[in-house]
matplotlib code that plots the C-alpha trace (Angstrom):
import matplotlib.pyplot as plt

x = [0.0, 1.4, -0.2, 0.1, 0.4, -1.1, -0.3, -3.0, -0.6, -0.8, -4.3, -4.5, -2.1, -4.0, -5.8, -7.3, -5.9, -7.9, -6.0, -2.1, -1.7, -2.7, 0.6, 0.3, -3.5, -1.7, 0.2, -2.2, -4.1, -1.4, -0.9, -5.4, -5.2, -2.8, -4.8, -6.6, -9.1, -10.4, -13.5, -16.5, -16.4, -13.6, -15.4, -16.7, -13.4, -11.2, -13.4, -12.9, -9.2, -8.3, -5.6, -5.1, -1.6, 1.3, 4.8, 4.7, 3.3, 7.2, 8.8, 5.6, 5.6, 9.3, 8.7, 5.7, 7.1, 5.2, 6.1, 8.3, 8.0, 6.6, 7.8, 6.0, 4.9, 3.7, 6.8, 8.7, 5.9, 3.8, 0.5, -0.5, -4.0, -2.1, -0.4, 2.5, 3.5, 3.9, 6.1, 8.2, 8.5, 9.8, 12.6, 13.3, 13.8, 17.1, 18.8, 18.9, 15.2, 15.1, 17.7, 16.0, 13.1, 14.0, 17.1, 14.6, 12.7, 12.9, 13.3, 13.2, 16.8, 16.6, 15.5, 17.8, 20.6, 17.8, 17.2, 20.3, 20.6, 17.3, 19.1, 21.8, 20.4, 20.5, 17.7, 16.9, 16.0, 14.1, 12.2, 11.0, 9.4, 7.7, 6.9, 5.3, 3.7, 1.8, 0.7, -0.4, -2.2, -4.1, -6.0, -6.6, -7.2, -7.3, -10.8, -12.1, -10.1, -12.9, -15.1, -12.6, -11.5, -15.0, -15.6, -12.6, -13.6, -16.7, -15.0, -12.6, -15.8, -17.1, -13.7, -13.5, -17.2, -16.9, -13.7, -15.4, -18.7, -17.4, -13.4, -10.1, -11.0, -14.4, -12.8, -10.1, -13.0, -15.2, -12.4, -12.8, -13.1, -11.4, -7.9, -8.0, -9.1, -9.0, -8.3, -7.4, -4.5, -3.5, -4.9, -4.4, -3.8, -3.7, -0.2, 1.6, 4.3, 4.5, 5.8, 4.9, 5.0, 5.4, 4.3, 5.8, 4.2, 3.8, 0.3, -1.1, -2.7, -5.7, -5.6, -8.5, -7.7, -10.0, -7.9, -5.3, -6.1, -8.8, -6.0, -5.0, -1.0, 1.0, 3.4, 6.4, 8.2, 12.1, 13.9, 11.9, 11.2, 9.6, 6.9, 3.7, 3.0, 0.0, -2.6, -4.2, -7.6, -9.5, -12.9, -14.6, -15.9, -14.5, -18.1, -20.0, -21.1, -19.5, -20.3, -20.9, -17.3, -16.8, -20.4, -19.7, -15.7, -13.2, -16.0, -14.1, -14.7, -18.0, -19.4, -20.6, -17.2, -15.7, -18.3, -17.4, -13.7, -13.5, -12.1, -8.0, -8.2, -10.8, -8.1, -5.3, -7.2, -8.3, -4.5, -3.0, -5.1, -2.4, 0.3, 1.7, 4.9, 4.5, 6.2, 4.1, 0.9, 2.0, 3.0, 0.1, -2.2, -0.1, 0.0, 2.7, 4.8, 3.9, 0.2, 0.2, 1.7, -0.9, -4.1, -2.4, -1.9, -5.4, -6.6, -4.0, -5.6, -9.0, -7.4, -8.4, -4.9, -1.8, 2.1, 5.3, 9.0, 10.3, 14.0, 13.6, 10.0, 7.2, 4.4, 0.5, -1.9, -5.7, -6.7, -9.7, -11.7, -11.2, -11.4, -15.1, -15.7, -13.8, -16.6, -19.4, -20.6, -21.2, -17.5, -19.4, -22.5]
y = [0.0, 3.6, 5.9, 9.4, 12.3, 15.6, 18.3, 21.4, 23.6, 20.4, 20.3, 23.9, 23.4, 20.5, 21.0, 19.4, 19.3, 18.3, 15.4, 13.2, 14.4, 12.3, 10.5, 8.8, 8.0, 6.5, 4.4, 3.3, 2.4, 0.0, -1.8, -1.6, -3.7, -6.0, -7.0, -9.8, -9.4, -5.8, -4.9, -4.6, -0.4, -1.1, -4.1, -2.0, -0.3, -3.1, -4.9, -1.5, -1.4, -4.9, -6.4, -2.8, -2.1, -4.3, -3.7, 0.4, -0.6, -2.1, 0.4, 1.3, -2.3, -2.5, 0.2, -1.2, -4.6, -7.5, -7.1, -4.2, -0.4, 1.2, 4.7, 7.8, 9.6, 12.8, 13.1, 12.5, 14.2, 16.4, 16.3, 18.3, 17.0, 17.8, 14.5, 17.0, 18.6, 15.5, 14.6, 17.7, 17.1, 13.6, 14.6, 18.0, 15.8, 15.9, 12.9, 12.7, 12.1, 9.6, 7.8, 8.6, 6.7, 4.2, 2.8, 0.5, -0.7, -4.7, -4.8, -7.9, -9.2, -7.9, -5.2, -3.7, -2.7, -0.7, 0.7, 1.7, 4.0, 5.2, 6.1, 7.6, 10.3, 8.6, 10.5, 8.0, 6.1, 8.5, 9.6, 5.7, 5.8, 9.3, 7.6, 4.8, 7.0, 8.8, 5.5, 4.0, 7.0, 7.7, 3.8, 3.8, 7.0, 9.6, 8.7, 8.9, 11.9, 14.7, 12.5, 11.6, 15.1, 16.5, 13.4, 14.2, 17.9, 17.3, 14.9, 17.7, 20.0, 17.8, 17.2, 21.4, 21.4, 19.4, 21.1, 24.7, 23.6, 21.0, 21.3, 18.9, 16.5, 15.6, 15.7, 12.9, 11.1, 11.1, 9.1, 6.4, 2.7, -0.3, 1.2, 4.7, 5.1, 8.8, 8.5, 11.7, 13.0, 10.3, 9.0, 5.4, 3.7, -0.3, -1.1, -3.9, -1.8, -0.6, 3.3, 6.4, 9.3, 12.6, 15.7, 18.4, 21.3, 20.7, 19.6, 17.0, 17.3, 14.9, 14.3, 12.0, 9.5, 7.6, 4.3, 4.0, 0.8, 1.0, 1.1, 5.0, 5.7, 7.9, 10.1, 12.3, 14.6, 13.2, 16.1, 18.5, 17.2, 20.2, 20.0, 18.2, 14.9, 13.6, 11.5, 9.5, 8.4, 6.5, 7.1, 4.4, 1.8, -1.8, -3.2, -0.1, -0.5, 3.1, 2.7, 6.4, 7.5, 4.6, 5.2, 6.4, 6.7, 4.7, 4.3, 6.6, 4.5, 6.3, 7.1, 10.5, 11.5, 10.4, 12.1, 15.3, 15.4, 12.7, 9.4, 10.0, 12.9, 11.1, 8.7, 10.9, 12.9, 9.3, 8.1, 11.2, 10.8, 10.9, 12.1, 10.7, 11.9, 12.9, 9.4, 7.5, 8.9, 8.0, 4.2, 3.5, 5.3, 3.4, 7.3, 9.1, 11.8, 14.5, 13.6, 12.9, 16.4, 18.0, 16.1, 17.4, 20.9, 21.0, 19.8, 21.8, 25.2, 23.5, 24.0, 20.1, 19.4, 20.6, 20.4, 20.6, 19.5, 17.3, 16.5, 15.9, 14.5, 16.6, 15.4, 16.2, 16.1, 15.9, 19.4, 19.3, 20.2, 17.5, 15.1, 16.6, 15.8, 12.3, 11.6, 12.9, 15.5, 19.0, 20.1, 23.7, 21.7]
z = [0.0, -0.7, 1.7, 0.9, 3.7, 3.9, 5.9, 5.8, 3.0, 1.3, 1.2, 0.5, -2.8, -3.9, -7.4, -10.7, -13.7, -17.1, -18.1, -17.6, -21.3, -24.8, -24.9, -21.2, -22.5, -25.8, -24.0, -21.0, -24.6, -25.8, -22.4, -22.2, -25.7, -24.8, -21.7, -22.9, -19.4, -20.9, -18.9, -20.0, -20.5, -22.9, -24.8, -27.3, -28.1, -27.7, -30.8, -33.2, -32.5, -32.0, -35.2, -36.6, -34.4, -36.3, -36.3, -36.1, -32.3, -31.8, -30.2, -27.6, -26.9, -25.9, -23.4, -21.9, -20.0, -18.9, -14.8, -13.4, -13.5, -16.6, -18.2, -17.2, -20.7, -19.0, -17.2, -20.6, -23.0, -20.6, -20.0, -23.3, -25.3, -28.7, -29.8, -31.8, -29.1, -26.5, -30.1, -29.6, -25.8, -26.2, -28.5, -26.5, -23.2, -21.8, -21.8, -17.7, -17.7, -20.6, -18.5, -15.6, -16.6, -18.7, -16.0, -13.5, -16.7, -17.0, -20.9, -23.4, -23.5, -27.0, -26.6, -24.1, -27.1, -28.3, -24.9, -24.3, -27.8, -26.4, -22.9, -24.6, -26.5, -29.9, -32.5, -34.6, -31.5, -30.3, -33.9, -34.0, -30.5, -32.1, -34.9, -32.9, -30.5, -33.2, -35.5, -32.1, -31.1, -34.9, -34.1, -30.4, -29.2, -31.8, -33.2, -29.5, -28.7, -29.3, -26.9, -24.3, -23.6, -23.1, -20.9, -18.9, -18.8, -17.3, -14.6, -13.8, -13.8, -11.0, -9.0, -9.2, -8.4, -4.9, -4.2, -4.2, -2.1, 0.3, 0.5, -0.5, 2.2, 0.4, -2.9, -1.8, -0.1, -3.0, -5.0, -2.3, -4.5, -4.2, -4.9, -2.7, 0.7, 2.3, 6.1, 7.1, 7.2, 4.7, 1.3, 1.1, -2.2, -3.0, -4.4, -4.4, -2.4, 0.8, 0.8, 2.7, 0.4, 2.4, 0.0, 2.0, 1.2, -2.8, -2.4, -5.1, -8.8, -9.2, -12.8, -14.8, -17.1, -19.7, -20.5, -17.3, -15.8, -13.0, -10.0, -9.4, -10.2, -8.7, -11.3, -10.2, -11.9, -11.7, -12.4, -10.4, -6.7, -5.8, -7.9, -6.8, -8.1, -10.3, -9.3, -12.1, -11.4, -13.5, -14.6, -16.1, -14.1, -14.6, -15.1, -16.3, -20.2, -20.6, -24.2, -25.5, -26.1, -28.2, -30.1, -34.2, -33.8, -35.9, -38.4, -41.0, -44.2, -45.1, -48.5, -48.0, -46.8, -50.9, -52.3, -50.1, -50.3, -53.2, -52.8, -52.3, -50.8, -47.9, -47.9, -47.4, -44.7, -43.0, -43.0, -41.6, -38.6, -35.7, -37.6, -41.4, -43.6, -47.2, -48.1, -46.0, -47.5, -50.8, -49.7, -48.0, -50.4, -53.8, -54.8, -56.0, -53.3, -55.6, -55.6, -51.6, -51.5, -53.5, -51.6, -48.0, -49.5, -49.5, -47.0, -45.0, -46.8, -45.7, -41.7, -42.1, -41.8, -40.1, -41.8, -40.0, -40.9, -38.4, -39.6, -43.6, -43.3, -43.8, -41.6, -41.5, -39.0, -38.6, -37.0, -34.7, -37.5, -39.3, -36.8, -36.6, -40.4, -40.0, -37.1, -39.1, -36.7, -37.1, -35.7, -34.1, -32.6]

ax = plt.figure().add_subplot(projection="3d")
ax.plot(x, y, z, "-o")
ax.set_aspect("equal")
plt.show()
């Protein structure tokens, strides 16, 4: 059990935050899919995505081991809700942190050559993690993303909610399930570990997560110890049929979109979901680079796409907007 201790500055310095950030959901969502016990709130989700991650899901997989400690994404991408960003966080993060967190991990014997470029700084180590992190994120999170965020903004709505009319204390007893038990002045959570965690003053960030498993985690920030940690606390039940922010996503292969945009460029806007190079389009789309390039231009002058350079790749990625025309709804409704 890790029991956590408050002192009253604690309490008073104890806040929400929105979300632990889309790549820590993205990967929560690749260790959720290779759970073959997914509860029944996932069921629906689990069935959409299920066989669509192949290889390009490698280098998530490597850092997601069966038994042991597992990276902490929001420590290494932030907790941003823009999956480019959490990109340019990951390949902007010093190489104490990456070290940092990647040291304790109990990786695949062959794996652990790759690891240790990975610890070392080494960019094209780092640029196939990104690229992973993006692919994996475009099938298991991306098509849900619009719905999870307003579902986690309305949690956070009611966290801030209960905070303002009845206090911290109520807040931290209002999390109480099987996993967390508030027993004042300490909040109790099931682990397999025993540890007393003393916050000294920095308070705690309760942060709520849409595909963590349903035991609460407990993220600190390695590099800055006098920063508060982040709680992560699941929101959906393990045997609640939590269906409606799986309801109409991942559905993208829809008629009336090809008649709107025309086929290939549907395609092209479908494929860059999550993030896709000029070359990729083109291979996966059996187009050529120059006709990729001319189908991203635009969408990109349509805002329904985004275009950076990252290295010698041109990369696009589905705005909001999009997204919204990808999931059939009316994106101002």
């Amino acid at each position: 059990m890790k029991r956590i201790h408050f002192t009253a500055e604690d309490l008073a310095r104890t806040r929400v935050a929105r979300t632990i950030g889309v790549a820590a959901e993205t990967f929560d969502s690749v260790k959720l899919l290779k759970d073959r016990n997914t509860s029944l709130a996932f069921r629906r989700w689990h069935v959409s995505v299920r066989g669509r991650l192949g290889e390009q899901a490698g280098p998530l997989a490597a850092l997601l081991p069966k038994r042991g400690p597992l990276i902490d994404a929001m420590s290494l991408m932030g907790d941003t809700a823009s999956i480019d960003e959490a990109v340019d966080n990951f390949m902007a993060a010093p190489r104490a942190l990456m070290r940092l967190e990647l040291e304790n991990i109990d990786f695949h014997p062959s794996h652990r050559s790759w690891a240790r470029s990975l610890m070392d700084g080494d960019r094209e180590t780092r640029l196939q993690v990104a690229t992973a992190l993006r692919a994996c994120n475009s099938v298991t999170v991306a098509p849900y993303w619009s719905r999870v965020r307003s579902h986690l903004n309305e949690t956070r709505a009611a966290y801030a909610g209960t905070m303002a009319d009845d206090g911290v204390e109520q807040l931290l007893t209002a999390l109480g399930s099987p996993f967390v038990r508030w027993r004042p002045p300490v909040l109790e959570l099931a682990h397999s570990h025993n540890a007393d965690i003393h916050l000294n003053g920095r308070g705690l960030v309760i942060a709520p997560t849409v595909f963590s498993t349903p035991q609460v985690g407990l993220w600190y920030p390695p590099l800055d110890p006098a920063k508060a940690p982040t709680l992560a606390v699941p929101t959906l039940s393990g045997t609640s049929l939590d269906t409606a922010l799986w309801e109409g996503a991942g559905e993208f292969t829809t008629q009336s979109l090809d008649d709107l945009l025309g086929r290939t460029r549907a395609a092209v806007l479908r494929a860059a979901v999550g993030g896709c190079s000029t070359t990729d389009l083109a291979r996966r789309l059996n187009i050529s680079p120059a006709t990729a390039s001319h189908h991203a231009t635009v969408l990109r002058n349509a805002h329904l796409v985004t275009t950076r350079r990252e290295g010698k790749a041109v990369l696009h990625t589905v705005t909001s907007l999009g997204i919204a025309l990808l999931e059939q709804r009316h994106p101002f409704a």
